[in-house]
N, C-alpha and C positions, 0 to 999 in steps of 0.2 A: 259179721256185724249186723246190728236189727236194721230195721229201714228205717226205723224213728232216728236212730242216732247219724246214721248216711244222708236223712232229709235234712236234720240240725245243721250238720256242717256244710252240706250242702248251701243253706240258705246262710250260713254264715260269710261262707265264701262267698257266693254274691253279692252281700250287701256291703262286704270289705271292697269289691269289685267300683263302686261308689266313689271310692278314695281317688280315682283316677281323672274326676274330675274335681276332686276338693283340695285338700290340704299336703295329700299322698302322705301320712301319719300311719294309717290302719296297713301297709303293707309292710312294714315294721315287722320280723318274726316276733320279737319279744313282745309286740300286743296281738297277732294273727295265734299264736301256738295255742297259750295258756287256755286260751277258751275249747278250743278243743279238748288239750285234754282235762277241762270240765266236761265237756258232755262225755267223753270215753270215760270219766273216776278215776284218771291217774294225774294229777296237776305237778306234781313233782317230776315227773320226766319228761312231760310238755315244757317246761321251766328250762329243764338242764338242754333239749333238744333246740327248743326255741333260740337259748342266749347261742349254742352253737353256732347255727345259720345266721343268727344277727352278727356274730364276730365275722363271719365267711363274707358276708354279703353287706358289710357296712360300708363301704363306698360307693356302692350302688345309686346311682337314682338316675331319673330319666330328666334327658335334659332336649327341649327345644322336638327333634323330630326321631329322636334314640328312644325307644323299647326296650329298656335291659329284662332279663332273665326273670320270668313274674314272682315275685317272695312271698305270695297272698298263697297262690295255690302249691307252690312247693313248699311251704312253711305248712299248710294244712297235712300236705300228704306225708312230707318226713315222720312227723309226730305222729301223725296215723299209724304208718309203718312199724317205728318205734314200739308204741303200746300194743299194738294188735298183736306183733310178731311173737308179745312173750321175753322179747329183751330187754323193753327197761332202757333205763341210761346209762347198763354196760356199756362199754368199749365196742361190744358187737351191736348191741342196739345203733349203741349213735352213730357207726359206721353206715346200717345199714337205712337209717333216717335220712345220713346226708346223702349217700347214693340215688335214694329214691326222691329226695327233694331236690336234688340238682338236675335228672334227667326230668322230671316232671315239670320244674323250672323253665328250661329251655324249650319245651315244648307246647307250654302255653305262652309263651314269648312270641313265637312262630304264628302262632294262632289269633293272638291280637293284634301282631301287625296284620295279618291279612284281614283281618275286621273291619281294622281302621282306614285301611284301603277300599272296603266294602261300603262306609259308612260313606264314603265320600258322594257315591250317588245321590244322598238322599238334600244334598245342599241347594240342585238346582231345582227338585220336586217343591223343598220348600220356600224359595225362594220365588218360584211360580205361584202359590199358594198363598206368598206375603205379598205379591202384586196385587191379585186378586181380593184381595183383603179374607181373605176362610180362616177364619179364627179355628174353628174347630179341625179342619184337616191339618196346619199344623199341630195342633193340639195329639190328633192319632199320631203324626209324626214321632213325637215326643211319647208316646206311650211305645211305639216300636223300639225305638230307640232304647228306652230304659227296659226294655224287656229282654232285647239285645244285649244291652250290658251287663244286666242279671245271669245271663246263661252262658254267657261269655267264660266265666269261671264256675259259675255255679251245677252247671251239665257234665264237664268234666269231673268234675270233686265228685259228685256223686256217684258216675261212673265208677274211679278209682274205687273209692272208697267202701263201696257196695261189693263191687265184685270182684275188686281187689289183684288178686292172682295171677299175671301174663298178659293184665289188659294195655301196658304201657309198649309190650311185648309185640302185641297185636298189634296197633295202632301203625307203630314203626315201620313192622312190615308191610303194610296197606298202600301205606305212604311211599312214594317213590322216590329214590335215593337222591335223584338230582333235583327236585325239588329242594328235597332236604338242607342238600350243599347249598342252594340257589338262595334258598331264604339265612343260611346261615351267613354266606357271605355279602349278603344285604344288609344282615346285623349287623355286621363285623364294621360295615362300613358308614354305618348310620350315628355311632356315637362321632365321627372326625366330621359328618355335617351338624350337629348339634351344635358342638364344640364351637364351632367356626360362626353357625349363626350366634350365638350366646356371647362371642368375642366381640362381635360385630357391632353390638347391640352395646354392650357394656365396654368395652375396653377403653380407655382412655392414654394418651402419648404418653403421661406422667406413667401410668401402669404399665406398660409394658415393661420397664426390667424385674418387675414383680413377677411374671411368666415365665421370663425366664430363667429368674434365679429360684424356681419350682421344677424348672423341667432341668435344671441342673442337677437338682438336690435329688429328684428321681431316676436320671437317666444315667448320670456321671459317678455316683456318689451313692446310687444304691437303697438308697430311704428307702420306707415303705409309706405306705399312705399316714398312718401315725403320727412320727416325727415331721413330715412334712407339714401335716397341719398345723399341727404346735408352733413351728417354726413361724410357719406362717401367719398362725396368733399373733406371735410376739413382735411382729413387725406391723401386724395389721394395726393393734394397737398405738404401736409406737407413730406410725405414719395418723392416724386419728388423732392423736395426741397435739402433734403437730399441726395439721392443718388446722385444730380447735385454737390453736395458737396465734395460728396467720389469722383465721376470721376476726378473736377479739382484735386484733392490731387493727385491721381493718375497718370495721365499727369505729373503735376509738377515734382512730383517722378522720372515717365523714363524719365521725359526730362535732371533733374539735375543727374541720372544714368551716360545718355548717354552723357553728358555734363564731366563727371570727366574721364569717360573711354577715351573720346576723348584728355584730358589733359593727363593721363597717357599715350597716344601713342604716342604723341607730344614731351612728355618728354624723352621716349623713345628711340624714330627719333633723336634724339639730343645728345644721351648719348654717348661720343665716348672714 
């Protein structure tokens, strides 16, 4: 691959890196792929490789203090793989896109949790900084920071993407096995404290047989995330429906309240 086209994605991949503190939108395969392969001239197998991974990894999202699996850099590199290798969006193509998009995945996962663990020093520097009134050393603050986030994904991509060949290969082995497990069962267990703050925050007495007749439909019953949601639609609705219901009774109520109290002091005003 030329460098011009390894820098494109490169800085592509960074600026999608952005999304993690906005809307989280751009780590979407189906809008990370396509543009790839624009810059590689093959948009049809970026297309078919992208909706791939967007099916694999459409449950996905981060929730509260959970890190899933990054979809920005392993959506970059599947499709990479994909068009470079000469496969296409054969059978062997797309096999060999999600292989390299799912380990490439898990491995920038790894990476920006300990980032974000790394990021955490920089809270009391600036909070020293915001006593002091230093407008502009916060300000450097802020330009590390986003220059951090930039290369966060965008170092790696390049990496890959440039030199391609056994570099994911390499890494692994560098890396210490126990480590590895260390931080994987870290993941593992980051999404049930997510979960628990995000209940915490939101859940309400009325909700709760709503949770569980979700963890039924998944646990007992076999669903997939699909029908669950649907399912779950269909009730959301109906329970919206409903409460829209109680509110107007509601209203009506103080307004015909405040409507007899208002005649009773009329009547009153009058009583001589």
């Amino acid at each position: 691959m030329s460098l011009v086209k390894a820098l494109l994605i490169a800085i592509w991949a960074g600026y999608c890196s952005f999304d993690d503190q906005g809307p989280q939108m751009f780590r979407r395969p189906l809008l990370v792929g396509p543009v790839v392969g624009l810059i590689l001239g093959d948009l049809p197998t970026a297309l078919v490789i992208s909706a791939t991974l967007e099916l694999m990894w459409m449950g996905l999202g981060n929730m509260a203090g959970y890190q899933t699996p990054d979809m920005i850099v392993g959506t970059i590199i599947g499709v990479t793989v994909s068009i470079t290798s000469g496969t296409g969006a054969t059978p062997k193509g797309i096999a060999a896109g999600v292989a390299a998009a799912t380990t490439v995945a898990v491995l920038i996962q790894q990476l920006i949790v300990v980032t974000r663990v790394l990021k955490q020093f920089f809270e009391p520097w600036a909070q020293r900084l915001a006593d002091k009134g230093d407008l502009s050393g916060i300000m450097q603050i802020n330009i590390v920071a986003f220059l951090i986030q930039f290369s966060i994904r965008a170092v790696p991509t390049f990496l890959f993407v440039y030199f391609q060949k056994g570099i994911i290969d390499k890494i692994l082995a560098v890396v210490p096995s126990n480590i590895l497990n260390g931080l994987g069962t870290a993941s593992s267990l980051l999404p049930a404290v997510g979960l628990s703050i995000l209940m915490t925050m939101m859940m309400k007495g009325t909700l709760w047989p709503f949770l569980i007749f979700g963890f039924v439909l998944s646990a007992y019953l076999n669903l997939g995330i699909l029908p669950v949601t649907l399912i779950s639609l269909i009730f959301a609705v109906i329970y919206s429906y409903i409460m829209e219901i109680i509110d107007k009774q509601n209203e009506m109520g103080s307004e015909n309240s405040s409507s007899n109290n208002q005649q009773v002091d009329e009547d009153t005003g009058y009583d001589l």
